[in-house]
N, CA, C and O atoms as a DFTB+ gen file, in Angstrom:
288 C
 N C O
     1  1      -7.163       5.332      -4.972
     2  2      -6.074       4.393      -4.776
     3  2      -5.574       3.971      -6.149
     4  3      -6.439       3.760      -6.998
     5  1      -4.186       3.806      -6.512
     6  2      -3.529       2.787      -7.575
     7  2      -4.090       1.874      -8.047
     8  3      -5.272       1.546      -8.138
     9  1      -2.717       1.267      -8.503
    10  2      -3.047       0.133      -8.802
    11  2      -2.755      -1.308      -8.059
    12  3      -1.677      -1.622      -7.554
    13  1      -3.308      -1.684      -8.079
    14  2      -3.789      -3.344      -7.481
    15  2      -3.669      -4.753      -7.947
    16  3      -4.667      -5.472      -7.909
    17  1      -2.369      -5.271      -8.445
    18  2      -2.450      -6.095      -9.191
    19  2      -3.057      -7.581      -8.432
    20  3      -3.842      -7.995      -9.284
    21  1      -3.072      -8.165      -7.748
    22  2      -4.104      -8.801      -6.737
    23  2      -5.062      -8.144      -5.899
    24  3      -5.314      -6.961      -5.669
    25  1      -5.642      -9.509      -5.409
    26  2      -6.332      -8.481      -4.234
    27  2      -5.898      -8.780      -3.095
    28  3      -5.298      -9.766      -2.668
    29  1      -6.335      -7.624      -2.527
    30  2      -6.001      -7.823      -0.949
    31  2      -6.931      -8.694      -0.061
    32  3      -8.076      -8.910      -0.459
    33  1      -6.461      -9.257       1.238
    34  2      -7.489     -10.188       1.993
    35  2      -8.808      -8.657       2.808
    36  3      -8.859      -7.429       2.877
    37  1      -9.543      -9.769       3.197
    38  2     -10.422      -8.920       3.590
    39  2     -10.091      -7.668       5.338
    40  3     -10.523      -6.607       5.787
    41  1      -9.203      -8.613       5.669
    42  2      -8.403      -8.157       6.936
    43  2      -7.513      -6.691       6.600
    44  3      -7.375      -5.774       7.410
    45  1      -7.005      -6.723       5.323
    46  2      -6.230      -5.898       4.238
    47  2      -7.183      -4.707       4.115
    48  3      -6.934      -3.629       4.656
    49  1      -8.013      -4.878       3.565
    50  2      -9.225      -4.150       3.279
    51  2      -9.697      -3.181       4.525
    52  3      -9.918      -1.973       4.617
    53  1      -9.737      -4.113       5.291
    54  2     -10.406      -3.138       6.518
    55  2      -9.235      -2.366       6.860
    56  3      -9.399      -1.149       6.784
    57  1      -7.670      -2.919       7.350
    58  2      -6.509      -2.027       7.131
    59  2      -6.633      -0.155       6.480
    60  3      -6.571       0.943       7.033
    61  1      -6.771      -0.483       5.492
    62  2      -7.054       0.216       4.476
    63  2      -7.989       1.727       4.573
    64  3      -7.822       2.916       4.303
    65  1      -8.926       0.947       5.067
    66  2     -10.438       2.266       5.204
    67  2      -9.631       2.665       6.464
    68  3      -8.993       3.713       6.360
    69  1      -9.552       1.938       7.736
    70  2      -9.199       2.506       8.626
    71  2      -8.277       3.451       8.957
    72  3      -8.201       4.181       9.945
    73  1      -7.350       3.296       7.665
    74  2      -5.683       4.115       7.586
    75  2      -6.515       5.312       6.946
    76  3      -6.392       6.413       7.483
    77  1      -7.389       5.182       5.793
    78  2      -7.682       6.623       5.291
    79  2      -8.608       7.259       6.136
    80  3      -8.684       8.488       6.127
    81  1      -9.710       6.196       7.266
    82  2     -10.489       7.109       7.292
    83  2      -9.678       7.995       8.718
    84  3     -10.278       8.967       9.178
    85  1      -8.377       7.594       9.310
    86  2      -7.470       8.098      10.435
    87  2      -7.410       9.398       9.994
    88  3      -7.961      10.339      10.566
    89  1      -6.426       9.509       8.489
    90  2      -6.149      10.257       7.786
    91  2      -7.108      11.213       7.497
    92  3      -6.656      12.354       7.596
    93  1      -8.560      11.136       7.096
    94  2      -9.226      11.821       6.637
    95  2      -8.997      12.953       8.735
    96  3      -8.617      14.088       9.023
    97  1      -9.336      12.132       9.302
    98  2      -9.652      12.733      10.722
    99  2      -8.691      13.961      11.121
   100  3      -8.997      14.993      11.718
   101  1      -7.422      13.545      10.612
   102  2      -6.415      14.214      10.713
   103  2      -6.400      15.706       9.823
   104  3      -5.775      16.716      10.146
   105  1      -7.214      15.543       8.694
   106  2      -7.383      17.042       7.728
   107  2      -7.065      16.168       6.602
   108  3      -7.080      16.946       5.648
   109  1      -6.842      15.236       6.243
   110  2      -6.350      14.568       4.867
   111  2      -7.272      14.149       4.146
   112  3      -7.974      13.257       4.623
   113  1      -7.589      14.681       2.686
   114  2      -9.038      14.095       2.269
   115  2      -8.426      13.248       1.037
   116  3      -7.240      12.967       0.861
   117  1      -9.255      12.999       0.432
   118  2      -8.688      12.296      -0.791
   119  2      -8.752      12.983      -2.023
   120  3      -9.765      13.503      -2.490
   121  1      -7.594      12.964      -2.544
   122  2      -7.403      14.250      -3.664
   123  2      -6.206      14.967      -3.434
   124  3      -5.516      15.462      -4.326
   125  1      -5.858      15.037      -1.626
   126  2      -4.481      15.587      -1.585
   127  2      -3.649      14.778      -0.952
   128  3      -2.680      15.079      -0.254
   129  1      -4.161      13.511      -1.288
   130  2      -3.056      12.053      -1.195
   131  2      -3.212      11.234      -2.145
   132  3      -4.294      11.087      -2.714
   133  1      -2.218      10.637      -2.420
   134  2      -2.256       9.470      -3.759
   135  2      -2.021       8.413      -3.249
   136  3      -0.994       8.372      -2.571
   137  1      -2.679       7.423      -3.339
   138  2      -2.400       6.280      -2.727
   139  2      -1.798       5.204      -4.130
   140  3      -2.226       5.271      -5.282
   141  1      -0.814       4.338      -3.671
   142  2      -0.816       3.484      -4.910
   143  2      -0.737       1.960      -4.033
   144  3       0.181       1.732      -3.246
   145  1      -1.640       1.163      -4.258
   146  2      -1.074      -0.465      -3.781
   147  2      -0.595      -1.235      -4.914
   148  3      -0.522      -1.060      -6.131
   149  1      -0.198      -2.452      -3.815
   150  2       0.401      -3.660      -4.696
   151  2       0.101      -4.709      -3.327
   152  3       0.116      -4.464      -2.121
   153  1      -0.131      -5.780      -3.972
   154  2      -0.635      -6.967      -3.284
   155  2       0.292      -8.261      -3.338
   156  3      -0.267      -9.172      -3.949
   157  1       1.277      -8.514      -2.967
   158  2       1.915      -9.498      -3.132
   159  2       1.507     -11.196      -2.753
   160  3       1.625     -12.244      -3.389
   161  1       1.111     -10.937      -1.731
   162  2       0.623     -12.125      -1.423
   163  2       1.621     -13.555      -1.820
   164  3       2.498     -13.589      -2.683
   165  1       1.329     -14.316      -1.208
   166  2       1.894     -15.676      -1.226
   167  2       3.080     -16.063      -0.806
   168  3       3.550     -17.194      -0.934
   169  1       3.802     -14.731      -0.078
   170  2       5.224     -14.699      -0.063
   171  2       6.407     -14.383      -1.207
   172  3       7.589     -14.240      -0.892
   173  1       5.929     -14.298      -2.535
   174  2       6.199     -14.212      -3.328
   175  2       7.374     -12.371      -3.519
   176  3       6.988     -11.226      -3.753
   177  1       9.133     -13.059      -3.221
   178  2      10.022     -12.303      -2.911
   179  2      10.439     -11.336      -4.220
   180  3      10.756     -10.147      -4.247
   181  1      10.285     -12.521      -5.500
   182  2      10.767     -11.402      -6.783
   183  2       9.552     -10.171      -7.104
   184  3       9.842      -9.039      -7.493
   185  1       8.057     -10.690      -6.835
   186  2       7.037      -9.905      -7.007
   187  2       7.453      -8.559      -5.697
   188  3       7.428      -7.351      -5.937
   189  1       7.798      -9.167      -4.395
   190  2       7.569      -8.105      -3.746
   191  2       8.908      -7.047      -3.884
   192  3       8.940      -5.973      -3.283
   193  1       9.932      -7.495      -4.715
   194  2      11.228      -6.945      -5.245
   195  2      10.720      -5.880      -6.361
   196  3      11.089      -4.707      -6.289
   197  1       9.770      -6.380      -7.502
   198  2       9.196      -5.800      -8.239
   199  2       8.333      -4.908      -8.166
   200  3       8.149      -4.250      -9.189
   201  1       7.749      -4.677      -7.287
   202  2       6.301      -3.761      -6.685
   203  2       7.650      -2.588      -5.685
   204  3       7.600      -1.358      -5.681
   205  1       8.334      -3.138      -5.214
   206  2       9.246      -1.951      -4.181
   207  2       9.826      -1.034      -5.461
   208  3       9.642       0.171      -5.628
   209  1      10.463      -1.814      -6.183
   210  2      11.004      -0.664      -7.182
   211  2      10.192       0.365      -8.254
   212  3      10.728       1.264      -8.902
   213  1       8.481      -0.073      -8.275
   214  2       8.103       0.193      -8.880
   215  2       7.579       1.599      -7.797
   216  3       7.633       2.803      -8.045
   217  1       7.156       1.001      -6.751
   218  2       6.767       2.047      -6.033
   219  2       7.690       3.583      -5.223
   220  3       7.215       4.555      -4.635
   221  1       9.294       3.174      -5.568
   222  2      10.241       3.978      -4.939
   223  2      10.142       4.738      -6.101
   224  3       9.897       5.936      -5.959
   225  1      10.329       4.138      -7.587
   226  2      10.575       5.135      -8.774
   227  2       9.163       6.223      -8.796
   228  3       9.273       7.371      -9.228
   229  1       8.161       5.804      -8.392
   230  2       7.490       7.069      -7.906
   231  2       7.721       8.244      -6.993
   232  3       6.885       9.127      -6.801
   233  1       8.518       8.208      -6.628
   234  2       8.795       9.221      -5.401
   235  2       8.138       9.362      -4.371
   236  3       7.673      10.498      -4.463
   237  1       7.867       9.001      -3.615
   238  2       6.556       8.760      -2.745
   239  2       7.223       9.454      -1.622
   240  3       8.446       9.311      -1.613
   241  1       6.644      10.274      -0.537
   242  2       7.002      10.874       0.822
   243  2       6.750      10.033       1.735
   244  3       6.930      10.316       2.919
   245  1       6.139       8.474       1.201
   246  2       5.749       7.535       2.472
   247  2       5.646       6.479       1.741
   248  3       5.435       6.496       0.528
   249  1       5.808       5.357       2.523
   250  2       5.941       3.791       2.038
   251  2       5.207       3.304       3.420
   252  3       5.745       3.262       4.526
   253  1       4.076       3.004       3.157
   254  2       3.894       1.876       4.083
   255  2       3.467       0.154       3.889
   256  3       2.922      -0.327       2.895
   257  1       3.821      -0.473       4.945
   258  2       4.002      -1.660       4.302
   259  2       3.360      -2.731       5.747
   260  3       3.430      -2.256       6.880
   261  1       2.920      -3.781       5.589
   262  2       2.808      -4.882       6.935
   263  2       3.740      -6.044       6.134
   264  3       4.182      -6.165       4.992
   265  1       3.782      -6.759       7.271
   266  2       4.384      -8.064       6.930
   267  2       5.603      -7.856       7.283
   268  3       5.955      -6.677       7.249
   269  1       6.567      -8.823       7.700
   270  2       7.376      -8.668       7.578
   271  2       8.610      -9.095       6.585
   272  3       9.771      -8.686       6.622
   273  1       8.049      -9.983       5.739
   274  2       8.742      -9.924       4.512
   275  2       8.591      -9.153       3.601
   276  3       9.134      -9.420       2.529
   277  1       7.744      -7.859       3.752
   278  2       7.458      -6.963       2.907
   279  2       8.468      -5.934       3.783
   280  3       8.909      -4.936       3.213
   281  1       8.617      -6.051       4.376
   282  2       9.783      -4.874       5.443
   283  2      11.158      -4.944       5.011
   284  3      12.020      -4.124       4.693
   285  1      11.053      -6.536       5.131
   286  2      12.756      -6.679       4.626
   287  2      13.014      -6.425       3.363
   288  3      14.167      -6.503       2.940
């Protein structure tokens, strides 16, 4: 996984294993996915403005996201 500039809650965490270990089930191991996070937390709109652009200028084939101020 990326980078992490907070942390995630522990609810986050379990998120997390569960999404890779889906993935792993599916044929996906780790090595032929890159994961990158960012943790916004607090509601905090310019951070989560800052982490979207950082993460699109990667090129990524997938964005996933919860929250719904992380959607908008």
């Amino acid at each position: 996984m990326g980078c992490s500039i907070s942390s995630p809650s522990p609810e986050s965490r379990l998120r997390i294993v569960a999404f890779k270990k889906s993935l792993q089930e599916l044929g996906w191991a780790d090595g032929s996915i890159r994961f990158e996070a960012r943790w916004a937390g607090g509601g905090d709109i310019e951070r989560l403005r800052k982490y979207a652009k950082e993460l699109v200028a990667l090129g990524p084939d997938v964005i996933l996201t919860s929250g719904s101020l992380s959607v908008r």
